[in-house]
N, CA, C and O atoms as a DFTB+ gen file, in Angstrom:
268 C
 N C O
     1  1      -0.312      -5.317      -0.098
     2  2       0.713      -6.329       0.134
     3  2       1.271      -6.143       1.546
     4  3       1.798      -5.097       1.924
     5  1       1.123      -7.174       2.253
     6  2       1.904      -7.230       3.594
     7  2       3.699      -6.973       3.463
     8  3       4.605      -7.486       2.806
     9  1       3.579      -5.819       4.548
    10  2       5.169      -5.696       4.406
    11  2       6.443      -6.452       5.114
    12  3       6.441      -6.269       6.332
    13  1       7.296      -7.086       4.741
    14  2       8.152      -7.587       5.237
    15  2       9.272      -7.053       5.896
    16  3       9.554      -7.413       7.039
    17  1       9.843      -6.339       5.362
    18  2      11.428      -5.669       6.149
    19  2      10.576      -4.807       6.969
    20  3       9.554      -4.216       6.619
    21  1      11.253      -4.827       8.317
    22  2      10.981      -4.040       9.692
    23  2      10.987      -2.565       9.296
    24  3      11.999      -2.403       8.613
    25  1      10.478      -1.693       9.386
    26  2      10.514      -0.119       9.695
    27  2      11.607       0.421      10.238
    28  3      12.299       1.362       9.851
    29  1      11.722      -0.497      11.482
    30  2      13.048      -0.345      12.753
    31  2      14.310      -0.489      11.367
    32  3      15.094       0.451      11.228
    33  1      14.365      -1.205      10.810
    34  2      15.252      -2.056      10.064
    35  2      15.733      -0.666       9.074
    36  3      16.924      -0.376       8.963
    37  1      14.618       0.144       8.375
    38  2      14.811       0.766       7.526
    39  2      15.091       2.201       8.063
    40  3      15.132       3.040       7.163
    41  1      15.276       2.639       9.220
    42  2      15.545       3.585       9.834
    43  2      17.029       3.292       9.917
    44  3      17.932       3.998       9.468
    45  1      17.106       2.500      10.361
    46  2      19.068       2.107      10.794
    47  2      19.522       2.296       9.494
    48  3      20.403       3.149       9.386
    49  1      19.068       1.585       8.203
    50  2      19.788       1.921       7.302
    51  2      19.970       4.174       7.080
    52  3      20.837       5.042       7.179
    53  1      18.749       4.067       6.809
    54  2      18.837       5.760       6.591
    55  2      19.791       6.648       7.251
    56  3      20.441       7.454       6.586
    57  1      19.957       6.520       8.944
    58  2      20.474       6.922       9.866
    59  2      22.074       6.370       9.798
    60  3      23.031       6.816      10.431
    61  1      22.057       5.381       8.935
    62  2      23.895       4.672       8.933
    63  2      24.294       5.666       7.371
    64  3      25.461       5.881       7.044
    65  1      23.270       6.098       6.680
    66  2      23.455       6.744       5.623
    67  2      23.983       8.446       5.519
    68  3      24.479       9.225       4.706
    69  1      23.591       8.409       6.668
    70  2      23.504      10.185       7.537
    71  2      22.438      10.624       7.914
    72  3      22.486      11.650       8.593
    73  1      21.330      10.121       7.668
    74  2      20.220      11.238       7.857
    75  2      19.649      11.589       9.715
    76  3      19.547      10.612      10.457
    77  1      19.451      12.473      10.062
    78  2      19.707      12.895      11.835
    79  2      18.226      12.306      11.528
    80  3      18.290      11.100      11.768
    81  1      16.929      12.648      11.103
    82  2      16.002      12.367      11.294
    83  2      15.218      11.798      10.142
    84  3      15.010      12.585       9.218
    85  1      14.677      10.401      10.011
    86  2      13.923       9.558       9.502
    87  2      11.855       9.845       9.813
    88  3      11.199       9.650      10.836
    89  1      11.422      10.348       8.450
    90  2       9.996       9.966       8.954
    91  2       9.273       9.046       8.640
    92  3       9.560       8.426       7.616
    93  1       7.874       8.586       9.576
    94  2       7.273       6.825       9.521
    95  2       7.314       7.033       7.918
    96  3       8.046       6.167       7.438
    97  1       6.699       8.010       6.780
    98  2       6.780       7.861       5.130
    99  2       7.907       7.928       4.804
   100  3       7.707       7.178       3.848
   101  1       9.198       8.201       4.700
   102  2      10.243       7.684       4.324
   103  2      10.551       6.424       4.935
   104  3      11.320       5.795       4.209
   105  1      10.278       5.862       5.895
   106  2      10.905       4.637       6.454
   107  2       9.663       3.657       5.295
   108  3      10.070       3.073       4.291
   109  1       8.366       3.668       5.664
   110  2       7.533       2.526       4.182
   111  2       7.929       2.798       3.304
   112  3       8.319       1.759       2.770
   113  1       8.259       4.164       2.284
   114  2       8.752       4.389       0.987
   115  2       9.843       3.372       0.926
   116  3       9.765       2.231       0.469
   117  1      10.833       3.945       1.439
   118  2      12.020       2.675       1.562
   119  2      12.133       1.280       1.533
   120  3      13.110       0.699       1.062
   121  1      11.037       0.662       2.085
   122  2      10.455      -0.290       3.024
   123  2       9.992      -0.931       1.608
   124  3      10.636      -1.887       1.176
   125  1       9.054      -0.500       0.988
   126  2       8.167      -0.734      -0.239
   127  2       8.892      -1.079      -1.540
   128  3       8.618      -2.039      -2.261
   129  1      10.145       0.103      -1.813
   130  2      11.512       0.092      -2.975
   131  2      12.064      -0.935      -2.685
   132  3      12.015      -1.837      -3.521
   133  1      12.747      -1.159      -1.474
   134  2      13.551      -2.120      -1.649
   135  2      12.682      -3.946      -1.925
   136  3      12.911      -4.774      -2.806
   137  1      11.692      -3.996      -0.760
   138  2      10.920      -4.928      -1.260
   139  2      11.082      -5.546      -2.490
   140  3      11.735      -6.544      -2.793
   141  1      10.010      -4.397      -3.518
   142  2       9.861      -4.667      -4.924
   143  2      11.656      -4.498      -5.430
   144  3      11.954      -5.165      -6.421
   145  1      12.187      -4.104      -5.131
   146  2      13.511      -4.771      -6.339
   147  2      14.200      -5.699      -6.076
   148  3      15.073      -6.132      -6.829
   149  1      13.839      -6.290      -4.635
   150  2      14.123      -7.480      -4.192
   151  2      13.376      -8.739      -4.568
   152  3      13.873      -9.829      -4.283
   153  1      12.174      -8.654      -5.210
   154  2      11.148      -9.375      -5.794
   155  2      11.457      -9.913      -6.931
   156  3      11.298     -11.082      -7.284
   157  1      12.001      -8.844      -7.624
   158  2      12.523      -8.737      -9.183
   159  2      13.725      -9.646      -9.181
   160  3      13.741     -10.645      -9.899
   161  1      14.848      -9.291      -8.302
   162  2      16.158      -9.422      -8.178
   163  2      16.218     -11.386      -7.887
   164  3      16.840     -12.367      -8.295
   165  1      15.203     -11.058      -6.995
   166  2      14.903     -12.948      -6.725
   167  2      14.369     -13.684      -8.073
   168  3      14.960     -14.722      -8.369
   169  1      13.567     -13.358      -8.717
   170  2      12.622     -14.128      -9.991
   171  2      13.921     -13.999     -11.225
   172  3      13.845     -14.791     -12.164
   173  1      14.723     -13.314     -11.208
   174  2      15.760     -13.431     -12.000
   175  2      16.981     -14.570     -11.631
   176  3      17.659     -15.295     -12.360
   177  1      16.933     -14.364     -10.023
   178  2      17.895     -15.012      -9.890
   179  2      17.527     -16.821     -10.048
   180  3      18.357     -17.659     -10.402
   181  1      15.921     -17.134      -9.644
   182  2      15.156     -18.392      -9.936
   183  2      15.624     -18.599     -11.280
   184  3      16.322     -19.545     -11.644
   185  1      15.137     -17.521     -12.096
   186  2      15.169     -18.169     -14.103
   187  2      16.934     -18.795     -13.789
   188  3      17.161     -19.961     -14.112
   189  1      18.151     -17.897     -13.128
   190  2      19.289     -18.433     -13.387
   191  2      19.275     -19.803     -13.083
   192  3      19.223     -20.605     -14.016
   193  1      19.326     -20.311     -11.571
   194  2      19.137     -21.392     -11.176
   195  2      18.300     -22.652     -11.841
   196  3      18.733     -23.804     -11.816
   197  1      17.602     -22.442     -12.171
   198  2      16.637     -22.869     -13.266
   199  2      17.063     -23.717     -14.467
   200  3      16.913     -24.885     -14.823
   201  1      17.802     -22.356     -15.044
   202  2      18.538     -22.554     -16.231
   203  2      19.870     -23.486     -15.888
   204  3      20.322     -24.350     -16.640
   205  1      20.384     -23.131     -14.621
   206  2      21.736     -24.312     -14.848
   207  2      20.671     -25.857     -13.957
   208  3      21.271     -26.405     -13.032
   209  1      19.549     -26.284     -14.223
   210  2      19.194     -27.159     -14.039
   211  2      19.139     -27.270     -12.309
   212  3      19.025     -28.391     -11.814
   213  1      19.200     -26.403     -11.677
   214  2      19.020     -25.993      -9.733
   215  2      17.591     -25.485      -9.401
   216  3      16.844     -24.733     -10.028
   217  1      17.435     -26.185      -8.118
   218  2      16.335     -25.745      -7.543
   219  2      16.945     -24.683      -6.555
   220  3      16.394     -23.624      -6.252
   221  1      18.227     -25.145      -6.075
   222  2      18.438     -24.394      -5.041
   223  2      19.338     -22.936      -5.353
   224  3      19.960     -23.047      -6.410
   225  1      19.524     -21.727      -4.734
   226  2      19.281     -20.482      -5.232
   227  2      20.586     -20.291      -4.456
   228  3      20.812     -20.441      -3.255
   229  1      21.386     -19.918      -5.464
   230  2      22.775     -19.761      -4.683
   231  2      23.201     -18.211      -4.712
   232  3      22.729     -17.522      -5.616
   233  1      24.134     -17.576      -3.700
   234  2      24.894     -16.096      -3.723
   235  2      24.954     -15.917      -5.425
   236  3      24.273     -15.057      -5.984
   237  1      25.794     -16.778      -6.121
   238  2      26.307     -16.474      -7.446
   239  2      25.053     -16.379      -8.074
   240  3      25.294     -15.781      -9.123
   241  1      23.870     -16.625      -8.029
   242  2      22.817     -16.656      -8.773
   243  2      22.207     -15.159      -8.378
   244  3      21.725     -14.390      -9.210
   245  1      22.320     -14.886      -6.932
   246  2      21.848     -13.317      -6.916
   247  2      22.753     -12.021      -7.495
   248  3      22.423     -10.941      -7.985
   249  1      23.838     -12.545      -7.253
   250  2      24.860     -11.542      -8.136
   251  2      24.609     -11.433      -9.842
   252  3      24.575     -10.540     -10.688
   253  1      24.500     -12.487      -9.803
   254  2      24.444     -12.813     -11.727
   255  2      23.281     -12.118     -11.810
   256  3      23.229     -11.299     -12.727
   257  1      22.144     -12.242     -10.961
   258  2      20.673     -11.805     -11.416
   259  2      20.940      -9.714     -11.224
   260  3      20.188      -8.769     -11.463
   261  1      22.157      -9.789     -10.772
   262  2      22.159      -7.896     -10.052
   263  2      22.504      -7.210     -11.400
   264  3      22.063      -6.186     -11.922
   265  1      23.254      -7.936     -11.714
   266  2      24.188      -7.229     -13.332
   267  2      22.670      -6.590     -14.162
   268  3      22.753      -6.035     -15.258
């Protein structure tokens, strides 16, 4: 699967987290997790939207889908 979120991207987070040094396999590990629960987190939040009769995918629909 082609990866989407930047590397660069997933270092800043780690490094805003504390860590002094990030390596390239923790930055894809990261990279890969968040992806996939972002995958999940979206197809839940579709069934919501869905269900109140919406195509379009609103904040309240990703929150509702987080619970």
């Amino acid at each position: 699967m082609k990866r989407i979120l930047p590397l660069a991207a997933m270092e800043k987070l780690l490094k805003k987290a504390g860590a002094p040094r990030v390596s390239d396999s923790a930055k894809k590990a990261l990279a890969e997790i968040l992806e996939d629960y972002s995958a999940e987190l979206s197809d839940k939040a579709i069934k919501i939207a869905y269900h109140a009769k919406r195509k379009t995918i609103k904040a309240e629909d990703i929150k509702l889908a987080q619970r």
